[in-house]
C-alpha positions as CSV (number, residue, x, y, z in Angstrom):
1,X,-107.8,141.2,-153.8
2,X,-105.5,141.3,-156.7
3,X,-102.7,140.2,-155.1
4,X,-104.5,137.8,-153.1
5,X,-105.7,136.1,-156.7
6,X,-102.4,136.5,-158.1
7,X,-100.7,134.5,-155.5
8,X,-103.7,131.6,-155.7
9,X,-103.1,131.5,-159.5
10,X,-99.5,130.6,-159.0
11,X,-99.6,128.3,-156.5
12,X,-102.4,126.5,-158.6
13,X,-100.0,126.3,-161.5
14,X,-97.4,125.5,-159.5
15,X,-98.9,122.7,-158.0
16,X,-100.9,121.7,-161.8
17,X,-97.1,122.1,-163.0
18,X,-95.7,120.0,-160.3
19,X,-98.1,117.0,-161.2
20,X,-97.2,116.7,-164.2
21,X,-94.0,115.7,-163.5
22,X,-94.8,112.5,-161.1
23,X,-95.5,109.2,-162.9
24,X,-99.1,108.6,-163.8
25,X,-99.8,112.3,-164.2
26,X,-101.1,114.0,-167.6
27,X,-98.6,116.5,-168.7
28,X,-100.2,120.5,-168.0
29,X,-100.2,123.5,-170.1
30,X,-100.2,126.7,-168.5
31,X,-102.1,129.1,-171.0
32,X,-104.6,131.8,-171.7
33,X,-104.6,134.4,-168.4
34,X,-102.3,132.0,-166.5
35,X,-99.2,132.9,-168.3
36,X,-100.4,136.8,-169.2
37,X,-100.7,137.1,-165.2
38,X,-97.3,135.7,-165.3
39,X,-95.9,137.8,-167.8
40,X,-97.4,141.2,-166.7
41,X,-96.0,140.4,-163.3
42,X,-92.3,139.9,-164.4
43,X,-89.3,142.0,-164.8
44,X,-88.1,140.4,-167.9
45,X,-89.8,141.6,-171.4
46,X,-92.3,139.5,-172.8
47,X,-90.3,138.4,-175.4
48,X,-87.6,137.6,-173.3
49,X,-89.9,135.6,-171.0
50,X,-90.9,133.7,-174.1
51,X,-87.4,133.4,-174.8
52,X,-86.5,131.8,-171.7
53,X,-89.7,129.1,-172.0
54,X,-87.6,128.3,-175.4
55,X,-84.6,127.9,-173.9
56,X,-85.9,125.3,-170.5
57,X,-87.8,123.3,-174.0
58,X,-84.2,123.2,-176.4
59,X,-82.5,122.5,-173.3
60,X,-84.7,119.5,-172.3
61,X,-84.9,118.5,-175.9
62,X,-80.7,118.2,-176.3
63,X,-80.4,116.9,-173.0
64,X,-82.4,114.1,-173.7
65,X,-81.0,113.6,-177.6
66,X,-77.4,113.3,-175.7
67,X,-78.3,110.4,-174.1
68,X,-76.6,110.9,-171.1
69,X,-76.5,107.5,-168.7
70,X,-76.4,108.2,-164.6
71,X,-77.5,111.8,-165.4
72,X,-80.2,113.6,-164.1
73,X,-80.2,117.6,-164.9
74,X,-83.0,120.1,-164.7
75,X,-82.0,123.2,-167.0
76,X,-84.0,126.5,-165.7
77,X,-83.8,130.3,-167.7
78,X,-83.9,133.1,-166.3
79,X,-83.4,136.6,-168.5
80,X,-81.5,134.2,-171.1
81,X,-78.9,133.0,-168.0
82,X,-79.5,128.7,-167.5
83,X,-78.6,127.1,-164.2
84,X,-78.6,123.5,-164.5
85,X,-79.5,121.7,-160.9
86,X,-79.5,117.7,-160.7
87,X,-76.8,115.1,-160.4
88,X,-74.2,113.9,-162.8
89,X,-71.5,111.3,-162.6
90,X,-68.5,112.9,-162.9
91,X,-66.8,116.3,-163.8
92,X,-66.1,114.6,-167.4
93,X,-69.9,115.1,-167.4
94,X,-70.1,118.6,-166.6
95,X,-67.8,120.0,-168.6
96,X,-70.3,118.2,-171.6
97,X,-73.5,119.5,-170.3
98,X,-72.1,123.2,-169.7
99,X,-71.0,122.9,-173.7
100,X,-73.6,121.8,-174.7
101,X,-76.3,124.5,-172.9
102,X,-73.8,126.9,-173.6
103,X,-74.3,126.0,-177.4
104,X,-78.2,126.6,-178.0
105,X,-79.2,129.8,-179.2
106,X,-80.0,132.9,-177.0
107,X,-78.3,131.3,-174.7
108,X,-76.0,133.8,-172.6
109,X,-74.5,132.4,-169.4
110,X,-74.8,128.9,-167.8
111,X,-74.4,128.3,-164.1
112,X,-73.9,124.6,-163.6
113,X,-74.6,123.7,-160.5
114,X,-75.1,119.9,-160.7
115,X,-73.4,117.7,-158.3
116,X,-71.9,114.8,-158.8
117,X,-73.3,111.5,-158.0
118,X,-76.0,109.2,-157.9
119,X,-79.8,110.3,-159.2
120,X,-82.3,111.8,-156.9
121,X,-85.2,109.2,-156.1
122,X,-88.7,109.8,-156.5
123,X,-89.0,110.7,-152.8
124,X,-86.4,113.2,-152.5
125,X,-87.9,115.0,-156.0
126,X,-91.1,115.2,-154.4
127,X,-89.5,116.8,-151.4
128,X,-87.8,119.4,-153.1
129,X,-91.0,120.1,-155.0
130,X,-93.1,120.5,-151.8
131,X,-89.9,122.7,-150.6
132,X,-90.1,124.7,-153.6
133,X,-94.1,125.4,-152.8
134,X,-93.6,126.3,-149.4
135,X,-90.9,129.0,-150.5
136,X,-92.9,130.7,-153.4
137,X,-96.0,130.4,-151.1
138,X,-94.0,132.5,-148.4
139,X,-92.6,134.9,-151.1
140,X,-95.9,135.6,-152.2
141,X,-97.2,136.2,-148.9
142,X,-94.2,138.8,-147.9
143,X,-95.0,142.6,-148.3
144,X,-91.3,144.1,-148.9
145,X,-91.4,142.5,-152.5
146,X,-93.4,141.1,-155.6
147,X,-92.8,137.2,-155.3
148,X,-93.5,137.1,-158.8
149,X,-90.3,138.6,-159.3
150,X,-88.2,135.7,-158.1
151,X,-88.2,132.2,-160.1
152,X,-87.5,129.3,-157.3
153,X,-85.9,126.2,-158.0
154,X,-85.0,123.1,-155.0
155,X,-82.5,120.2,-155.6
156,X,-81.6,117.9,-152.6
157,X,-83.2,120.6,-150.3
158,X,-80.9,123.4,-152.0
159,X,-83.3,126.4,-153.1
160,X,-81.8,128.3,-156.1
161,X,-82.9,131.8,-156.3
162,X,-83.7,133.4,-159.7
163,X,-84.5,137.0,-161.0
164,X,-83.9,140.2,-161.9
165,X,-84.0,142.6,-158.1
166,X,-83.3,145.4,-156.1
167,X,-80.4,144.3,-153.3
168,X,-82.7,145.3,-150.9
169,X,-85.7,142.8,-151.9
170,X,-82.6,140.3,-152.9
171,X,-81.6,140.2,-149.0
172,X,-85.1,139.6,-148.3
173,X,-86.1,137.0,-150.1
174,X,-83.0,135.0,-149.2
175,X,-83.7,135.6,-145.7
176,X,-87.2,134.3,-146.2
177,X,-86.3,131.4,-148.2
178,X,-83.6,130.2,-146.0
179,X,-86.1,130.6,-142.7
180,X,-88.5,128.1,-144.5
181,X,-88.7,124.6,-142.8
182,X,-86.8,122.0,-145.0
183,X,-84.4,124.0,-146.8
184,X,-80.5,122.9,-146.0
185,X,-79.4,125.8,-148.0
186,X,-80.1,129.5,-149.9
187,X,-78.0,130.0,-153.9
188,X,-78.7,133.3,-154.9
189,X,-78.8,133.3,-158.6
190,X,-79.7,137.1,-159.3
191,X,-79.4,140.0,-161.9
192,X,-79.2,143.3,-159.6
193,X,-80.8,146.5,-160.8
194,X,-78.6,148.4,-158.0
């Protein structure tokens, strides 16, 4: 039952979350019991998890006062460790974006992993977001690990995997996000406790 409610939670946020990021859409808050389900679930300390919602805003924030033309980057924390996903224009680009995530406080490892060249469209945003669902959905729904304990991230069909694990449940959930329809490849992105 728990679990069952736990996993409904998340993909309702996930999808309330999604929304708010195609045109025409309100922007969402998760609050309240959302985020303390969240929390109580994950690995990381609360303050750390707090810390890493900090880090996604003051990333956003100077990615956006850089003013950046042909760029578009999604910065993601995970334990304090960004991994930048999108599409730049040129290594010249990189280089800039690394420095400048690398700079913000608590900061303490970047993994870019933007590729250069032209933005994503609308279409192929939405796709990764349905691919992103369909992973965490399937994560959820395994019983050799808590899918709360793995943050998932898509670009161009490329799912990024996040989180602090056991090599065991590590192997799994790569194995279970790579068997999911639509994804052209598995990044794992993890903190071992083994």
């Amino acid at each position: 039952m728990k679990r069952s409610f736990i996993r409904k939670s998340i993909l309702a946020m996930t999808l309330a979350l999604g929304a708010a990021t195609l045109p025409g859409c309100l922007p969402v808050m998760a609050t309240g019991a959302g985020v303390g389900v969240l929390m109580a679930e994950d690995r990381r300390t609360p303050g750390t998890y707090l810390l890493d919602e900090e880090i996604e805003m003051k990333a956003a924030s100077a990615l956006r006062d850089a003013h950046l033309g042909g760029v578009h980057i999604n910065a993601t924390s995970y334990n304090r460790r960004v991994l930048l996903t999108g599409e730049i224009p040129n290594e010249e680009s990189r280089e800039k974006i690394t420095g400048l995530i690398k700079d913000l406080p608590n900061v303490k490892h970047v993994l870019n992993e933007a590729v250069v060249g032209g933005v994503s469209t609308l279409l192929g945003r939405t796709n990764d977001f349905y691919i992103t669902t369909k992973v965490k959905g399937r994560l959820l729904d395994d019983k050799r690990f808590n899918g709360n304990h793995v943050k998932v991230v898509t670009e161009a069909s490329s799912v990024f995997l996040m989180g602090i694990l056991k090599r065991q449940e590590a192997a799994a959930i790569a194995e279970v996000a790579s068997k999911t329809s639509g994804v052209g490849r598995v990044i794992k992105a993890f903190e071992y406790l083994d």
